[in-house]
C-alpha positions in Angstrom: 3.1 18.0 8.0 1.1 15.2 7.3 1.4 11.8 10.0 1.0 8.6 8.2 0.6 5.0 9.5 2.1 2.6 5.9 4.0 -0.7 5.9 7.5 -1.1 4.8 8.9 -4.2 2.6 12.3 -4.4 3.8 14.6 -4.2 1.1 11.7 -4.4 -1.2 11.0 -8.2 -0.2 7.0 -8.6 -0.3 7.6 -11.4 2.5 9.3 -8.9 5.0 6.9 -6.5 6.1 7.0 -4.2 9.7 4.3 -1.7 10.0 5.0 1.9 10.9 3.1 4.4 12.8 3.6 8.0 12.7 5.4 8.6 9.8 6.1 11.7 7.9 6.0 12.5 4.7 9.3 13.4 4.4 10.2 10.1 5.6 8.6 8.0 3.5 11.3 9.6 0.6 14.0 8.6 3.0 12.2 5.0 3.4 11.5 4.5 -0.7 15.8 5.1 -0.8 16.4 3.1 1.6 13.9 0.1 0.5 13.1 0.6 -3.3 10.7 2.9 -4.6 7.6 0.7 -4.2 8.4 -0.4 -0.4 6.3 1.4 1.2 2.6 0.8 0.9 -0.7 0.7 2.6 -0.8 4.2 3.3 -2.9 5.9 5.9 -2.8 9.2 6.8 -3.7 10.0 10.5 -3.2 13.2 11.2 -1.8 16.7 10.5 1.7 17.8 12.9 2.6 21.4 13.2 6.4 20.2 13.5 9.1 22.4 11.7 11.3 21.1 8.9 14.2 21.9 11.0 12.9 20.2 13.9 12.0 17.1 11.3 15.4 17.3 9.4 17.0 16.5 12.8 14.3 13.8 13.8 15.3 12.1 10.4 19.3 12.4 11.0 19.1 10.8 14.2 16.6 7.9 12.9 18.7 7.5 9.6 22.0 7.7 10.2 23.5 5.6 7.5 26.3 7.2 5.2 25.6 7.0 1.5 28.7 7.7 -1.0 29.2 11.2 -1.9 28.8 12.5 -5.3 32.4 12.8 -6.0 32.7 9.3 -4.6 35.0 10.7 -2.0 33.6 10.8 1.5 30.1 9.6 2.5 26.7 12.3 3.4 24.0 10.8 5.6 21.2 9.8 3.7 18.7 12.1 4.9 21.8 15.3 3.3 21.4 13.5 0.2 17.7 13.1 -0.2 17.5 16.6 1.1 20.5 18.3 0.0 21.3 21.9 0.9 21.5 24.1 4.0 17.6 24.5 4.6 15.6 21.6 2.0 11.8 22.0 1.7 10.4 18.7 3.2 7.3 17.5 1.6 4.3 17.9 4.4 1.8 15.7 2.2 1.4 13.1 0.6 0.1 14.5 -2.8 3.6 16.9 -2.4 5.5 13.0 -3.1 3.0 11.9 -5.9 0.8 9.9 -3.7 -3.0 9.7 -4.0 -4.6 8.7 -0.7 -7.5 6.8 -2.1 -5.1 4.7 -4.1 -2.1 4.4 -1.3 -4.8 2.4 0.9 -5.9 0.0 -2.2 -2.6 -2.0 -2.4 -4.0 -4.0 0.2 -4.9 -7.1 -1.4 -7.3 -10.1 0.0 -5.8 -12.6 2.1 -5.7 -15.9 0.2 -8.3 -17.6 2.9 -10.5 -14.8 1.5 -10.1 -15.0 -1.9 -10.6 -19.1 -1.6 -14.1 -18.6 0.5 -15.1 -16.5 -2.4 -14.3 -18.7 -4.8 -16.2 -21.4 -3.2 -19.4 -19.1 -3.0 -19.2 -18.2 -6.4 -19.2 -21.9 -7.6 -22.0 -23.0 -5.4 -24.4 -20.3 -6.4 -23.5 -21.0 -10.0 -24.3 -24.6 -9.0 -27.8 -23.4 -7.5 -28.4 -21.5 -10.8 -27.4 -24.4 -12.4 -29.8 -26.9 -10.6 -32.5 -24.2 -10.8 -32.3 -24.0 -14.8 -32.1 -27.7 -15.3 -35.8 -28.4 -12.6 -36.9 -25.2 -14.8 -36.4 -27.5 -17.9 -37.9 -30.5 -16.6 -41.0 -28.4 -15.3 -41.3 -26.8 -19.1 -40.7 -30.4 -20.3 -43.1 -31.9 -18.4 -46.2 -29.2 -18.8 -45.4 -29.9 -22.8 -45.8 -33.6 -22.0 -49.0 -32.9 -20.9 -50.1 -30.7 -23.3 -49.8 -33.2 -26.0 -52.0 -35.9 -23.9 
């Protein structure tokens, strides 16, 4: 099963994020029902776990023990039962297994705005240099044509 370190935007609020280490795959399911199916991002795997899906079924009860309605609207299931329903669910071990592509889990990082405002700033002054360079390369041409004509 494969061990991932992602954040999670509570409720799916961009301004509420925690950070979570050493999360399974089959969580994250549990955490995109919980949160919204675009919640959980920046996802790193770190390693591979030899646990059981038994062993991670009742890991993921124990963590998740809210009730969600049942399907007859009578009664409640935990939410892990209803993600996973049946006596013995196959949990997802990667992250390819829930539609993920690693490469592109880690790319929803995005450039803090301090970042994106120092390269802004180096972008206009070297676009000022080039502009400064063209205009003494114009008055160089200018000036060689001056004295040409002389």
């Amino acid at each position: 099963m494969q061990i991932v370190n992602c954040d999670v935007h509570l409720g799916g609020d961009r301004n509420h994020v925690v950070p979570k280490t050493g999360v399974t795959v089959a969580e994250i399911e549990i955490l995109r029902v919980l949160h919204g199916e675009d919640s959980v991002v920046n996802i790193n795997p770190t390693k591979q776990d030899t646990r059981k899906h038994a062993e991670e079924l009742d890991r993921l009860r124990k963590t998740y023990k809210r009730k969600l309605p049942g399907p007859d609207s009578k009664g409640s299931k935990n939410i892990v039962d209803t993600v996973y329903p049946g006596p013995r669910p196959n949990l997802p071990a990667t992250l390819k297994d829930i539609g993920v592509d690693y490469p592109t889990a880690s790319k929803a990082k995005k450039k803090s705005p301090a970042k994106d405002a120092a390269d802004a700033e180096a972008k206009a002054q070297a676009e000022a240099e080039a502009a400064e360079q063209a205009q003494a390369e114009e008055e160089a041409q200018a000036a060689a044509e001056a004295a040409k004509q002389e």
